[in-house]
C-alpha positions in Angstrom: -44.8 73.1 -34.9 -48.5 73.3 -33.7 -50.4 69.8 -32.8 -53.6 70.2 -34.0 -57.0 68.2 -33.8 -58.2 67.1 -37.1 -62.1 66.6 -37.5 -63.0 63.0 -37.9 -64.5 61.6 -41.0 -67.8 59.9 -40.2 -70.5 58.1 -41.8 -71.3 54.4 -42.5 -71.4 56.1 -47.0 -69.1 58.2 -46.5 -66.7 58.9 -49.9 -63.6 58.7 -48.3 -64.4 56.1 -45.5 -65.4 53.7 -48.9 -62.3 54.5 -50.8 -59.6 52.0 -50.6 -56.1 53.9 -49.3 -53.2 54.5 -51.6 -49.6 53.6 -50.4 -47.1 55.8 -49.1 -43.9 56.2 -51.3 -42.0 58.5 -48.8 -42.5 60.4 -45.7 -42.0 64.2 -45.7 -42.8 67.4 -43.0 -46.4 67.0 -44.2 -46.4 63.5 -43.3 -44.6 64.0 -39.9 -47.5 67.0 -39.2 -50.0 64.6 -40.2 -48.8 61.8 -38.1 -48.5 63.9 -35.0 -52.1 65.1 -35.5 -53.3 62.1 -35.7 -51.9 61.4 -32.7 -53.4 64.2 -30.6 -56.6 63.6 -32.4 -56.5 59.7 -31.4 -56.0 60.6 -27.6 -58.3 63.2 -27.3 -61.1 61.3 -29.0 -60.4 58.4 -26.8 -59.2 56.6 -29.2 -57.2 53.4 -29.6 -56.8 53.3 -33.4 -57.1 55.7 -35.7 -56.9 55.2 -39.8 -55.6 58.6 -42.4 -58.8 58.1 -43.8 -61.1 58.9 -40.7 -59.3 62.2 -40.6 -59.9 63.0 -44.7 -57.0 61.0 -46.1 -57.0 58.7 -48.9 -53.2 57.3 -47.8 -52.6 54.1 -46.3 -51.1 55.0 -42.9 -52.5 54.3 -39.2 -51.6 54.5 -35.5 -52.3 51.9 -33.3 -52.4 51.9 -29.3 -50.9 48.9 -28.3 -51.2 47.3 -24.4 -54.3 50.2 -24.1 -54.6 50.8 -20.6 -51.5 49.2 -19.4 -48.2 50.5 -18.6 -46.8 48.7 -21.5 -49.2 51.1 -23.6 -47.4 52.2 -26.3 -48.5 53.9 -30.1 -46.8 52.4 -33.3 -47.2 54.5 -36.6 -48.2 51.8 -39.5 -47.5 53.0 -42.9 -48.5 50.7 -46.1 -49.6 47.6 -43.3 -50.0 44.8 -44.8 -51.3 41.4 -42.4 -49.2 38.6 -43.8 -50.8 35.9 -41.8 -53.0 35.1 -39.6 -54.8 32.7 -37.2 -57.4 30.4 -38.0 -59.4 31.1 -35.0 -61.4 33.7 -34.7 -63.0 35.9 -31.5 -66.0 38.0 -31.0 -65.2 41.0 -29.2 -67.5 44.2 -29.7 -66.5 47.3 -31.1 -66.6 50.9 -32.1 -65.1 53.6 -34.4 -64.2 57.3 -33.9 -66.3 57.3 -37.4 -69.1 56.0 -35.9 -70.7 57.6 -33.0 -72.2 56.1 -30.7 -72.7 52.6 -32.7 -71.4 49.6 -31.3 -71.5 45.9 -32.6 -70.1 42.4 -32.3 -67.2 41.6 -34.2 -65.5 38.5 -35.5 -61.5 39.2 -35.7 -58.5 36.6 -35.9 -57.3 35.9 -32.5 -53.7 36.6 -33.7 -51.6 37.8 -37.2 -48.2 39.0 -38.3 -48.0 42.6 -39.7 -45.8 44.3 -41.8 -45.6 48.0 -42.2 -42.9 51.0 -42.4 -42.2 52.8 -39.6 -41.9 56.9 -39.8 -38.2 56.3 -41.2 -39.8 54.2 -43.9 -38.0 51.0 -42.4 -39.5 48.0 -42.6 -40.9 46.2 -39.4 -42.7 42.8 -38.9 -44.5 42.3 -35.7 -47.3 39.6 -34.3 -49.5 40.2 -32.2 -52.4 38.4 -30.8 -55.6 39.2 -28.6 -57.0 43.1 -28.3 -53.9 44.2 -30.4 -54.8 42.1 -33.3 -58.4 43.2 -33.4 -56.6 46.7 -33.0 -54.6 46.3 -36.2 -57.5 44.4 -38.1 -59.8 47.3 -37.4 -57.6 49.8 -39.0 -56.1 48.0 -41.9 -59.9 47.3 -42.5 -60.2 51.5 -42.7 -57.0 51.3 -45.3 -59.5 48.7 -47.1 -62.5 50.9 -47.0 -64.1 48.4 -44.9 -66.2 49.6 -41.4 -66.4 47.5 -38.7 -70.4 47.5 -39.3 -69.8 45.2 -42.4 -68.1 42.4 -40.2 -70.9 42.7 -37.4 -72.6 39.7 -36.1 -76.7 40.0 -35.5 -77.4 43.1 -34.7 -75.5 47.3 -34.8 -76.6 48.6 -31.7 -77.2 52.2 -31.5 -76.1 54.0 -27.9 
C-alpha cells in the first residue's frame, strides 16, 4: 500500500482546526493508511507532531516524535490521549505548527505530565514524560481540543 502526503489543514479560523476531535472506537485498514500517512507527511514537513485534524480529520489521534534529533528519536501513535496529570510548573519555550506557516510565538507548557492513549492495537499505554516531549504531547492534544498554539502565546505572534 502507497504512503502518501496529505495536504495540511491551515488557518488560525479554520473549521476543522476549531472543532474539538471525536474518539476513536476501533482501528481498521483506513486507520492504519491514515496513520502511515501521517507519518510520511510529519517527516516531510519537518515535523515533530502532527494532530488528524491538521490533515482534515475530526478524530482524536496524533503522532508524536519523541527524543527529536537524538538517536533515542522515536514516533508513538496517540489515539484518544488523554493528559492525566501534570506538573505545576510551567516553561516558556517558543513554538510553531505545520498549520501555521511561518508564525512562531512563546509558549507556556507544563514542564512534565502523564499521558494515556491507545496504541495502533487499541491497547492501553501510560507514559510521563517531561521537558521538549511534554510540550510535544501538549501541543497536539491541544489540536484534539481545537486549541492553536497562538491562543496560549505570551506577548506577541511573530510573523517570519
Amino acid at each position: 500500500m502507497k504512503k502518501n502526503r496529505l495536504p495540511i489543514t491551515s488557518g488560525a479560523d479554520n473549521e476543522i482546526l476549531r472543532t474539538v476531535c471525536k474518539p476513536i472506537k476501533s482501528v481498521d485498514k483506513k486507520i492504519e493508511k491514515l496513520i502511515r500517512d501521517m507519518h510520511v507527511t510529519m517527516n516531510e514537513e519537518d515535523g515533530i507532531g502532527i494532530a488528524a485534524n491538521q490533515v482534515g480529520l475530526n478524530i482524536r489521534l496524533a503522532l508524536v516524535k519523541l527524543n527529536p534529533g537524538t538517536d533515542h528519536e522515536m514516533v508513538i501513535v496517540m489515539i484518544n490521549p488523554e493528559i492525566l496529570t501534570h506538573s505545576k510548573d510551567k516553561e516558556e519555550n517558543e513554538e510553531g505548527c505545520l498549520s501555521l506557516r511561518k508564525k512562531w510565538g512563546t509558549v507556556p507548557r507544563y514542564k512534565s505530565l502523564t499521558v494515556q492513549f491507545f496504541n495502533k492495537k487499541m491497547e492501553k499505554v501510560t507514559i510521563s514524560l517531561s521537558g521538549l516531549n511534554a510540550r510535544i504531547v501538549q501541543h497536539e492534544v491541544d489540536h484534539l481540543d481545537a486549541k492553536l498554539f497562538i491562543d496560549r502565546v505570551v506577548g506577541e505572534v511573530r510573523e517570519e
